[in-house]
N, C-alpha and C positions, 0 to 999 in steps of 0.2 A: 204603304210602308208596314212592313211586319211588327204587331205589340210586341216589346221585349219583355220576359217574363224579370219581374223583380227576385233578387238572389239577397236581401236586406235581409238581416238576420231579426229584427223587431221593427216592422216597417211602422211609421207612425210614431216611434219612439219619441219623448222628447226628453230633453239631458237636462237635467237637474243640479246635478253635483260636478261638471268640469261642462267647458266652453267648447258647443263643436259648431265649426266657422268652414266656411267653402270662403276661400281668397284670391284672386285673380294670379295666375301663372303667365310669367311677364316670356314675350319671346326677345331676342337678339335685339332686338329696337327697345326693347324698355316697355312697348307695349302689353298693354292685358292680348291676352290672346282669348279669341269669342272662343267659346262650345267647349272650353277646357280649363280647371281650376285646382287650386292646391285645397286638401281638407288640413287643417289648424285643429288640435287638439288642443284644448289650454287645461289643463290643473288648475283648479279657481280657490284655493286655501291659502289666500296673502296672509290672512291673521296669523296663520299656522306655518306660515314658512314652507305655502303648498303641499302640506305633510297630505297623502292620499287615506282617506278613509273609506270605509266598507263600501259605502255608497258610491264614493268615485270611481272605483275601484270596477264596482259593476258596468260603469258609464263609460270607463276607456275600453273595458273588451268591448262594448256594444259597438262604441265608435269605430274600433280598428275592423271591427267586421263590416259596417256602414260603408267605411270608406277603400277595405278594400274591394266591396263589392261595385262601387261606384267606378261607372265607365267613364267618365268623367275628369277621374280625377289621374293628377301626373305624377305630383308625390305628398305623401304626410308628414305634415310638421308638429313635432312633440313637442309643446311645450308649456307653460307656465305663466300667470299674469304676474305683474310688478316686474322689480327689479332685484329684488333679495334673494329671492331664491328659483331653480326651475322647481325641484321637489329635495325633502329633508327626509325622506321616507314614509315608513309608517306613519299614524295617528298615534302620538304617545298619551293623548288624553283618551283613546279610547282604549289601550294598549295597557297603562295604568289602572283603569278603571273597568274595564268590560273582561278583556278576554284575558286579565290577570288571574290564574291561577283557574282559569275553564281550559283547561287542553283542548277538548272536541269541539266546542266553539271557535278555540284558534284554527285548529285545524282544516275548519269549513271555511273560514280567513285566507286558509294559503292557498286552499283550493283557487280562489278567486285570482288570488294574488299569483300562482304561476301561470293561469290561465292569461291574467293580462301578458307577463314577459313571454310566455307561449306564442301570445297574436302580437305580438310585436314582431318575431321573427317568423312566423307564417304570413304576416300582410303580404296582398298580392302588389303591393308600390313600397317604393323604397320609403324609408321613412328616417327622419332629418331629426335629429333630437336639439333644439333650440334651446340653449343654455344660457336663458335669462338672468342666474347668479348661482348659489350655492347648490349643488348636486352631490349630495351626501346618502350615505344610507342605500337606503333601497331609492333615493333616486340614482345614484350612482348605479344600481342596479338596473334600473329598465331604462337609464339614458344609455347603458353601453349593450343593451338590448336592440338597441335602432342601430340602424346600417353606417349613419354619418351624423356626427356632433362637430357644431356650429357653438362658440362658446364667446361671449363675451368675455374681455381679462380682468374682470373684478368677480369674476366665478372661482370657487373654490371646489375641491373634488377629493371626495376622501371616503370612507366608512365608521360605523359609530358599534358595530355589535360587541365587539369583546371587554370596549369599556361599560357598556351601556345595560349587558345583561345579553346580548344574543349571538350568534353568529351570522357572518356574510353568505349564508347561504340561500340568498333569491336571486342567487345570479353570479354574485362578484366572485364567491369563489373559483364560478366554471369560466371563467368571462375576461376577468382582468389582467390575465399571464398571456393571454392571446395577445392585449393591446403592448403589454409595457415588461413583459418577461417573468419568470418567477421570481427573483430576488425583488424589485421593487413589489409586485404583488403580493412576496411574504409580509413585506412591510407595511405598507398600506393596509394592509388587512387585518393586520393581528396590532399591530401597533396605532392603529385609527388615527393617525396625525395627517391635517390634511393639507394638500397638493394644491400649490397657486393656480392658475389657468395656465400661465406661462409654462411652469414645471408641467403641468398634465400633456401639454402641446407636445414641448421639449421629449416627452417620452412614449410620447406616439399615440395619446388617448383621443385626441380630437383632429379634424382636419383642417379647422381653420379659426384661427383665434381674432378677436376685432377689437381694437381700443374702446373703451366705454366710459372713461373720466373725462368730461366736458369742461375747461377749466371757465373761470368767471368771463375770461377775453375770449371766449369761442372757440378755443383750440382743444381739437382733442388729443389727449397724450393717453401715454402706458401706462399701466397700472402703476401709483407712485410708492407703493408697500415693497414690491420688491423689483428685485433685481433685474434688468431686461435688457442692457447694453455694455454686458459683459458676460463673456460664455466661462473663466476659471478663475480662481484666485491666484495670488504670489506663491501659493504648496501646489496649485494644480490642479485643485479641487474646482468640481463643476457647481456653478454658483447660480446659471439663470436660470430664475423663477423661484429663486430664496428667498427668503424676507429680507429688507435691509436691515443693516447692525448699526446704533449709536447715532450719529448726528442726522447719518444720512437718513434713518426710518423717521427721526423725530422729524424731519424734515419733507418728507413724506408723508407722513402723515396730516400735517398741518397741510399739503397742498391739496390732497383727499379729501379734505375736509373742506374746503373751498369749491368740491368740483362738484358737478350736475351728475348724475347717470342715465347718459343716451344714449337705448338702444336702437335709434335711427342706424348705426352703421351694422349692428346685428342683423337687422332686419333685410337691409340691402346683400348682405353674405346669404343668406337663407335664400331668397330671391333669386339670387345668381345662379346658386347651385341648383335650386330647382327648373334652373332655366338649362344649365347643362342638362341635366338629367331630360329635358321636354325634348331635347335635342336627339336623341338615342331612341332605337326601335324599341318597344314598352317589353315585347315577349323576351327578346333576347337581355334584355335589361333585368327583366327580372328572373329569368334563369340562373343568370350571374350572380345574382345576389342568392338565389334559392342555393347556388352552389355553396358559395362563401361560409353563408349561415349554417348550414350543415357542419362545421368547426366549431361554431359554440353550441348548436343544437346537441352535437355529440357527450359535449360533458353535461348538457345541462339533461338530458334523458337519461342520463346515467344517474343523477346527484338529486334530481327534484322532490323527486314523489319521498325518497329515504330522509331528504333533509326536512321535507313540509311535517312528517312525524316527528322528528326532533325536536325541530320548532316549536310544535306544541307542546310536546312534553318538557321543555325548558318552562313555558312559563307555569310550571308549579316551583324550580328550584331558580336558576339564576337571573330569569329573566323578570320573574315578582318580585325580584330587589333590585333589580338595574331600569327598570321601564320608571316606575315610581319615582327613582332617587332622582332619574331625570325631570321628570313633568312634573313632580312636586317641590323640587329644590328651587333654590335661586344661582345666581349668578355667581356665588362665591362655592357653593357647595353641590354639586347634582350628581358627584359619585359616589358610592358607597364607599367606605371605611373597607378599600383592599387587605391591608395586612393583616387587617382584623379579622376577614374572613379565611382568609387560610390559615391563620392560626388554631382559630377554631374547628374548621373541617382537618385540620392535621391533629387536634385534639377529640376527634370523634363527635364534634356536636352535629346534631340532624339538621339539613337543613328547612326548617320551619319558621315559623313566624316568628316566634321568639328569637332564633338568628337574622332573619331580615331585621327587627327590630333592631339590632345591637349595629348594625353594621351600617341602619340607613341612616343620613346625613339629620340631624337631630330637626332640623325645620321641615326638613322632603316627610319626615315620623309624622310631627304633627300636623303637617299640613292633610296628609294621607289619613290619618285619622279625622279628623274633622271633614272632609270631605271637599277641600277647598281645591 
């Protein structure tokens, strides 16, 4: 038999900073199938809400090169341990603290970071984005980087840049009007208010959504926050995937809070579809997607390399009072003082430390001063 030459981009590597997992690809019968497997990407930062750091960051391109080198494998599953979150984005502890107010340090950051959403859409297998809960931020970014999202419905989906200090430019801007049109795109985007599972589904962001609330008697039901068995209101207005209003969320909520979160029927979705996909010629299979992908490749070669400058150069003005205000604040306080700051910038003040100062949330101040 002829040695096959290895195509491993760091053969030997071992992963440090995210989970990389070879898992049995089930055929028609529910069987593992011999001589053939799925590579499992996990995001290992549960403490952090899976937020991706420098280092993980290095670890997904290695992986997505690994696996699409791997003849072996059927397709890639992107995803995340726990249940809270798939990924929240960036690292705001390092974000706050590191590459605040270092531009060319960020910008050596983005390189990495477009480089991952790059290999996301060059992997030679299709690749499954496994949305274990909240996908915000720039996970919102490189989940809608994969081919196909698998979403449990207590997942939430939305963007954080324009409250937060940055723009959605690692993807969502070139990426999200493909899934769900410009209008809702504008919205989402600039108004960072985030999107049930349900409503993500309902507007064309995922392919298949799975109940995840386990109630105490063993039943799994729909997400009980909102809306899921009614499509308008008495005006008209399209309602599923809303939050519920009044008795009915207080009521909801209390049953939420009684329920388990199992992703046993996630897992079984991911499963299947990888067993569609096992089922299809691999070349012709992944032409079709090489084709596909070329529509979000297109804005994203247009927007990347110009936004990864931007980006950096934000964090000396708006992003050094919005990263902070986040990772140093608490729960009642994490934005800056808006009105405050365009009063000031319509008053001519520079934006320097002394205006971050005025503007950040009085605890996010001292907390960031002290160094906590």
């Amino acid at each position: 038999m002829t040695e096959l030459f290895s195509h491993d981009l760091v053969p030997g590597y071992e992963f440090r900073h995210i989970r990389y997992e070879e898992r049995p690809v089930r055929g028609r019968d529910g069987k593992p199938v011999e001589g053939l497997h799925n590579v499992w990407l996990w995001l290992d930062n549960e403490a952090q809400l899976n937020s991706y750091t420098t280092s993980a960051v290095r670890d997904v391109i290695i992986g997505l090169r690994r696996a699409s080198a791997d003849r072996r494998c059927v397709a890639v599953v992107f995803t995340a341990v726990g249940s809270k979150a798939f990924c929240t984005g960036g690292n705001t502890a390092e974000y706050a603290s590191y590459y605040r107010g270092r531009p060319t340090e960020y910008l050596q950051y983005m390189r990495l970071f477009n480089d991952m959403v790059t290999g996301l859409m060059l992997c030679d297998k299709p690749v499954i984005c496994r949305v274990n809960g909240m996908r915000i931020g720039g996970g919102q970014e490189i989940g809608m980087a994969c081919d196909f999202s698998v979403a449990a419905d207590h997942a939430r989906f939305g963007q954080a840049g324009p409250v937060h200090g940055s723009a959605p430019d690692g993807g969502a801007t070139d990426f999200l009007h493909l899934y769900v049109g410009f209008a809702h795109a504008a919205e989402s985007l600039s108004l960072c208010e985030p999107w049930s599972a349900h409503k993500a589904y309902r507007l064309g962001l995922l392919n298949e959504l799975v109940p995840s609330h386990r109630t105490p008697d063993g039943k799994l039901v729909a997400n009980p926050l909102v809306v899921t068995d009614r499509y308008t209101d008495e005006l008209g207005r399209v309602v599923l995937g809303e939050s519920k209003k009044g008795a009915e969320l207080d009521a909801g909520k209390a049953l939420a809070k009684s329920c388990t979160i199992d992703l046993a029927p996630l897992d079984e979705a991911v499963d299947k579809l990888a067993t569609k996909l096992l089922h299809t010629f691999p070349d012709c299979t992944r032409k079709t997607l090489e084709s596909l992908r070329k529509k979000k490749l297109e804005h994203w070669y247009q927007n990347s390399e110009t936004a990864r400058s931007w980006l950096a150069l934000n964090m000396n003005t708006e992003a050094a009072a919005g990263f902070p205000a986040f990772h140093y604040g608490d729960r009642e306080a994490r934005e800056i003082d808006f009105v405050r700051l365009r009063r000031r910038i319509a008053e001519g003040a520079r934006f320097d430390a002394a205006l971050i100062a005025e503007v950040m949330p009085p605890a996010a101040h001292q907390r960031m001063q002290g160094g906590t």
